[in-house]
Backbone as CSV, one residue per row, in Angstrom:
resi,resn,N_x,N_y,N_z,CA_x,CA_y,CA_z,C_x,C_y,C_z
1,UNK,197.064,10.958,179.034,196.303,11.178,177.821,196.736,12.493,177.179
2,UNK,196.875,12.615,176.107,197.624,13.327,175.326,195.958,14.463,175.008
3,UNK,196.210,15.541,174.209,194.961,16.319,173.957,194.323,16.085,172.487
4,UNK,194.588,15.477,171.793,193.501,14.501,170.697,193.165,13.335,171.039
5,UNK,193.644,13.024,172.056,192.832,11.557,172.534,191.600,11.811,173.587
6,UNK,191.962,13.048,174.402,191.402,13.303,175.708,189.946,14.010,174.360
7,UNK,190.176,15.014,173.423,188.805,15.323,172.937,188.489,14.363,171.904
8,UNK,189.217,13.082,171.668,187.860,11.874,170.902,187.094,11.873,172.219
9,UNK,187.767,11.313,172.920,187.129,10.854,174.214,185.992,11.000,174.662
10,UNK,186.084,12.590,174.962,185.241,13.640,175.291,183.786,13.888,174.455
11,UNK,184.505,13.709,172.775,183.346,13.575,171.860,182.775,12.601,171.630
12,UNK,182.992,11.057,172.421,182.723,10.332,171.682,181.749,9.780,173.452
13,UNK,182.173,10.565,174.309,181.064,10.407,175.499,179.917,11.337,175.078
14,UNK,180.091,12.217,174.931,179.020,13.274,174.552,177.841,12.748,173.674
15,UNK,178.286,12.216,172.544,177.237,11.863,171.365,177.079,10.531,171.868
16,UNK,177.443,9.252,172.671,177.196,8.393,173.076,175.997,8.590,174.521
17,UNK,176.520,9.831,175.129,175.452,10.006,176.014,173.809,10.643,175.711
18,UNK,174.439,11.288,174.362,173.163,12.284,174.105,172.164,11.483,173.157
19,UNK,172.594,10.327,172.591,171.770,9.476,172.102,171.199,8.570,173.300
20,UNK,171.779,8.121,174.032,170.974,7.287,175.300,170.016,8.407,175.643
21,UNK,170.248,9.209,176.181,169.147,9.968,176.599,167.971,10.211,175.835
22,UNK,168.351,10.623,174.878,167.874,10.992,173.149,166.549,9.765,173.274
23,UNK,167.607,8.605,173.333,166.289,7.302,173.401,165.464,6.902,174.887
24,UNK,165.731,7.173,176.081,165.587,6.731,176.768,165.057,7.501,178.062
25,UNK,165.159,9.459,177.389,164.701,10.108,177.956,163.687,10.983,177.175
26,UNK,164.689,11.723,176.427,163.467,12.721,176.051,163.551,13.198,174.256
27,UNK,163.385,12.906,173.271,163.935,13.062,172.311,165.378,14.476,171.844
28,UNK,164.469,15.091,172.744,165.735,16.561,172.588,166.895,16.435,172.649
29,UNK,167.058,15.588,173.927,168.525,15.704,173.957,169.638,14.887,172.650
30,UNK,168.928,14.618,171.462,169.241,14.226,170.344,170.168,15.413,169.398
31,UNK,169.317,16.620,170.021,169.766,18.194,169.070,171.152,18.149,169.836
32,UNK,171.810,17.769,171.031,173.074,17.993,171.697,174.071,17.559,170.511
33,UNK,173.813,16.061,169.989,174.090,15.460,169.164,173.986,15.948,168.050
34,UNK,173.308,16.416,167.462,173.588,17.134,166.165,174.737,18.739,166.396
35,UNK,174.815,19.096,167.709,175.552,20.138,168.269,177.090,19.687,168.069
36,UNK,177.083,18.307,168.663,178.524,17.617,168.732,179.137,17.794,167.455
37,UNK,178.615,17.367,166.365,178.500,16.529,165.353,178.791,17.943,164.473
38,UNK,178.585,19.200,164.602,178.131,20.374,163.535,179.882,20.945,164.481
39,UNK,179.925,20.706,165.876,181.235,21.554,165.850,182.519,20.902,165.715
40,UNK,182.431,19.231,165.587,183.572,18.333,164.936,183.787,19.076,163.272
41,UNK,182.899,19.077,162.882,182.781,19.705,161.466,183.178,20.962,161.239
42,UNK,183.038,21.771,162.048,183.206,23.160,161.547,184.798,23.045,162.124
43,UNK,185.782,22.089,163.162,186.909,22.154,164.127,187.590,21.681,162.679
44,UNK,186.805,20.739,161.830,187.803,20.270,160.611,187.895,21.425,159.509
45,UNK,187.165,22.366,159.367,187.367,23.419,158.650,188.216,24.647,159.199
46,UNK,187.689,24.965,160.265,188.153,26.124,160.915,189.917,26.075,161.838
47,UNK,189.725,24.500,162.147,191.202,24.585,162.917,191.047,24.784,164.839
48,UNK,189.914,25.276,164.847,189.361,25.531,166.350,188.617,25.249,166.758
49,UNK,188.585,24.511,167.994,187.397,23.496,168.650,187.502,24.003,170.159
50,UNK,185.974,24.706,170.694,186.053,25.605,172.440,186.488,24.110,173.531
51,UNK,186.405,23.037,172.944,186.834,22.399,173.960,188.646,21.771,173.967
52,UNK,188.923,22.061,172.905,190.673,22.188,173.092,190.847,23.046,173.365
53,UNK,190.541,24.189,173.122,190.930,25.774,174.508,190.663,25.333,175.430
54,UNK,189.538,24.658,175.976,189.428,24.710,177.211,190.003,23.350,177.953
55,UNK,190.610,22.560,177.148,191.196,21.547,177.754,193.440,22.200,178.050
56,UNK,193.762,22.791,177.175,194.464,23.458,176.946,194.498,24.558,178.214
57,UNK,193.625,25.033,178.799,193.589,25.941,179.804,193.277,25.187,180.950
58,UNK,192.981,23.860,180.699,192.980,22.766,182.119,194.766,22.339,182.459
59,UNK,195.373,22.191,181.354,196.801,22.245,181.554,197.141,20.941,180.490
60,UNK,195.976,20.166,179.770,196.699,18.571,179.155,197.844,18.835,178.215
61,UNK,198.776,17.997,178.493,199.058,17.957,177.276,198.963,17.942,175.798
62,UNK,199.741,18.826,175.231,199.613,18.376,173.888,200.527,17.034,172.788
63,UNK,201.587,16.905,173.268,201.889,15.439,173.111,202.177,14.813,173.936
64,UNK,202.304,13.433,173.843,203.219,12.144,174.561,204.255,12.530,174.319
65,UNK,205.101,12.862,176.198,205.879,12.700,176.259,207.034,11.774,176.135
66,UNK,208.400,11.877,175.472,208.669,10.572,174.780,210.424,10.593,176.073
67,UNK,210.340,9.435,176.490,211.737,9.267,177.431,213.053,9.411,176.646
68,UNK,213.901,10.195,177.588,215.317,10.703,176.712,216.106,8.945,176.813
69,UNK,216.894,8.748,175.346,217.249,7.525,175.652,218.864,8.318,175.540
70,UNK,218.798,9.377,175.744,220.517,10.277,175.390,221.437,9.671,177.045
71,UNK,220.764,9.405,178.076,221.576,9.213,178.653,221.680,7.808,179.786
72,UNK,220.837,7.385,179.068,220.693,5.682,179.657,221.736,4.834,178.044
73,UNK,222.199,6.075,176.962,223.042,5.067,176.394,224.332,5.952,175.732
74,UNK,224.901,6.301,177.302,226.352,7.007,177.087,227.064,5.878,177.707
75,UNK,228.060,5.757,177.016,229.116,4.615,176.963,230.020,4.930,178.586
76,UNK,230.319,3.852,179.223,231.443,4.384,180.560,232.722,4.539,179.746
77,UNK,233.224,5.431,180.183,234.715,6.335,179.632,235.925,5.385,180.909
C-alpha cells in the first residue's frame, strides 16, 4: 500500500468507526467525526496532514514501486 491509499484507508476507518459508535454507543463519539472531516479539509488547504508524518515516520511508502523492464528486455549479443 502506497501512502495515499494507506491514509484514505485510515480515514475512511475512522469516520466509518466513529459513526457506528456515534449510533450505537454514545452520541460523542460523532465530534471524532467532525475531527476527521475538519483535518481532511484543512490537509486540502494546508498541504499537511499529522497522520502522513506519522505514517511517513512508520517507513510507508510514498509510491508504487514500478518493476525495471531495462533488463528483462536487453537483446542476447
Amino acid at each position: 500500500m502506497t501512502l495515499e491509499s494507506m491514509l484514505r484507508a485510515i480515514a475512511g476507518s475512522f469516520v466509518a468507526a466513529s459513526v457506528l459508535l456515534g449510533m450505537y454507543v454514545h452520541p460523542y463519539f460523532l465530534w471524532f467525526t467532525l475531527f476527521v472531516g475538519l483535518n481532511l479539509l484543512q490537509s486540502g488547504f494546508s498541504n499537511w496532514c499529522p497522520m502522513i508524518s506519522l505514517l511517513r515516520k512508520m517507513g510507508v511508502r510514498e509510491t508504487a514501486t514500478k518493476l525495471s523492464t531495462a533488463s528483462t528486455s536487453r537483446a542476447s549479443v
